[in-house]
C-alpha positions in Angstrom: 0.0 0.0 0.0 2.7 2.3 0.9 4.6 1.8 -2.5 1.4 2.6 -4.5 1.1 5.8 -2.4 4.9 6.8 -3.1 4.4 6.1 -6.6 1.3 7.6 -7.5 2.7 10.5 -5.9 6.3 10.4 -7.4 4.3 10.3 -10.9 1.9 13.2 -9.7 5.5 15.0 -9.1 6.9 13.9 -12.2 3.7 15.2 -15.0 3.8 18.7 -12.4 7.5 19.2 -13.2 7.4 18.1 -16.5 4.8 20.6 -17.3 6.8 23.0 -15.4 9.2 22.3 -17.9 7.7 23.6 -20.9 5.9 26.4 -19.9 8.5 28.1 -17.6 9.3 31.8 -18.6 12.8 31.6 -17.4 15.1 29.3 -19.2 17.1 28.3 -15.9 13.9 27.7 -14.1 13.0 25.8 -16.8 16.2 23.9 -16.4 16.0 23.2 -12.3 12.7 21.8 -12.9 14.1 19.5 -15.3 16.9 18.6 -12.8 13.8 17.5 -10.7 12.1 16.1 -12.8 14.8 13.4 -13.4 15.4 13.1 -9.9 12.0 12.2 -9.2 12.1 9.5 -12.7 15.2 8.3 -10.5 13.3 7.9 -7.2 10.4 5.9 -9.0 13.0 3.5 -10.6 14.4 2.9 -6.7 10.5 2.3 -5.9 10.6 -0.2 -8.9 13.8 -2.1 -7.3 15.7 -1.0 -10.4 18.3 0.7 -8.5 21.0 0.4 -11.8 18.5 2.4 -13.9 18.3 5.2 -10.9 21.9 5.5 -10.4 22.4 5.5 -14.2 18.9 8.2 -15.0 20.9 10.6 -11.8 24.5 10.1 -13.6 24.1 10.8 -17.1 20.7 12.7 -17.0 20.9 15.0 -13.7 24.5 15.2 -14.0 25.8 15.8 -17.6 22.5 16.5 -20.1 21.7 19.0 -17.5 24.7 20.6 -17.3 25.2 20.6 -21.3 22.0 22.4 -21.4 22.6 25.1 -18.3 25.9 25.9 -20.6 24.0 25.9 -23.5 21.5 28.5 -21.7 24.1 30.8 -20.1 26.6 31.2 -23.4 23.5 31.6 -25.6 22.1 35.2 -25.3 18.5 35.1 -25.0 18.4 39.0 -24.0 18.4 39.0 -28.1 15.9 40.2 -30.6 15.0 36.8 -32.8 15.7 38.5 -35.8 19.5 38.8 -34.4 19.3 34.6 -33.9 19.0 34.3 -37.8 22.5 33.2 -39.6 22.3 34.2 -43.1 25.1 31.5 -43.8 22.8 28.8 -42.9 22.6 26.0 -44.8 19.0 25.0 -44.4 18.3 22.7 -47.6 21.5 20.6 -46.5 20.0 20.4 -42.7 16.8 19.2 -44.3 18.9 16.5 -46.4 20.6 15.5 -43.6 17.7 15.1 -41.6 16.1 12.9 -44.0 19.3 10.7 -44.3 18.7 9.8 -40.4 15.1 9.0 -40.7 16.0 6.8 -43.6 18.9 4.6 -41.1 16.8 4.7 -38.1 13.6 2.9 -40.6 16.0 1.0 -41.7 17.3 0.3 -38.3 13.5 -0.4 -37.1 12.9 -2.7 -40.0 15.8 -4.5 -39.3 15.3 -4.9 -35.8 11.4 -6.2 -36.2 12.7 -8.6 -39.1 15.6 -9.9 -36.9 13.2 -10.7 -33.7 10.5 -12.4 -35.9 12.7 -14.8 -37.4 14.9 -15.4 -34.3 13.6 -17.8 -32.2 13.7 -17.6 -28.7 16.1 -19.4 -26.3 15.2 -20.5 -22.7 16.4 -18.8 -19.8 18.7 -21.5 -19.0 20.7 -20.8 -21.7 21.6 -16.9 -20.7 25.6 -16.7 -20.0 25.3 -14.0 -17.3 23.1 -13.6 -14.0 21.7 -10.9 -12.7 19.9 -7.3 -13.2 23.1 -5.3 -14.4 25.1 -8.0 -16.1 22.1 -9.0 -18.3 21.5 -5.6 -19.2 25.1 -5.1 -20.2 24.8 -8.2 -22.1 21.9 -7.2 -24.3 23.8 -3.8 -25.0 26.4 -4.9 -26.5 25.1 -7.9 -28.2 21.3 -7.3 -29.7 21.1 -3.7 -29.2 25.0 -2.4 -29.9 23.4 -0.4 -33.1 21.0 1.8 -30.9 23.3 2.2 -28.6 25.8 3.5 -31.4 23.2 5.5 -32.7 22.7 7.2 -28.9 26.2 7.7 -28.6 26.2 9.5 -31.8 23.3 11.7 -30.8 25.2 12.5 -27.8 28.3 14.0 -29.8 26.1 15.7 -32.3 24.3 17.3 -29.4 28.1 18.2 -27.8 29.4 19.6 -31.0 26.1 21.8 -31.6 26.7 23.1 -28.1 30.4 23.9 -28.9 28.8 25.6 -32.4 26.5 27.6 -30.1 29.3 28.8 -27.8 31.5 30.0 -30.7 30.8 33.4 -31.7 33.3 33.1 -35.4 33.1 30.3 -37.4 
């Protein structure tokens, strides 16, 4: 009874702070209350008894997304007029090109994926080499899921060289 309570309330939390999220004025405020929000996503997995998943949603999520976007709000200046956003040198057909190029590999990647688990068949427990929450979970990552997990690695660098982009004034 008591871990229904905490978790209907940790979700009550969470949709509050989410919404916080989006319609805050401030951009920093906007910012702490996604700090929150993931803390409270990371108390729900403890209430879950995933306890890798909470260390793991507090590491990378409340301690370096956040920060990338806090930097990314304090070196861009929002005190700006949005016509002084606008870069005549951008290269908007090419974006849109290259945008399309990744919805093409991640169908492709989808298609593969659904393919791949409806003609593999499915192997008993027993037959698992590892034990455990965490080692299972590192075993699935790097063997049936190593091309998502490429792809979010690359997303993460894309994201870290936009931010670098942003922070330059000259390119």
């Amino acid at each position: 009874m008591a871990e229904t309570i905490v978790f209907y309330t940790l979700s009550v939390l969470i949709l509050g702070l989410a919404i916080l999220v989006v319609t805050a004025k401030n951009a920093v405020h906007s910012v702490v209350a996604l700090v929150m929000t993931f803390l409270c996503v990371a108390a729900l997995y403890v209430v879950l008894e995933a306890e890798f998943l909470a260390v793991i949603q507090i590491l990378v999520y409340a301690g370096g997304i956040v920060v990338l976007y806090l930097f990314v709000v304090m070196l861009v200046n929002l005190g700006r007029s949005p016509e002084e956003h606008q870069d005549p040198r951008r290269l908007s057909v090419f974006g849109l090109g290259l945008a399309g190029a990744m919805l093409l590999e991640v169908a492709g990647i989808v298609v593969y994926s659904y393919n791949r688990s409806a003609s593999t068949v499915t192997a008993p427990a027993a037959a698992s080499p590892v034990q455990g929450n965490t080692q299972e979970l590192g075993w699935l990552l790097y063997t049936d899921y190593l091309i998502p997990f490429e792809l979010a690695s690359v997303l993460l660098l894309v994201a870290m060289v936009g931010a670098i982009v942003l922070a330059k004034r000259d390119l």
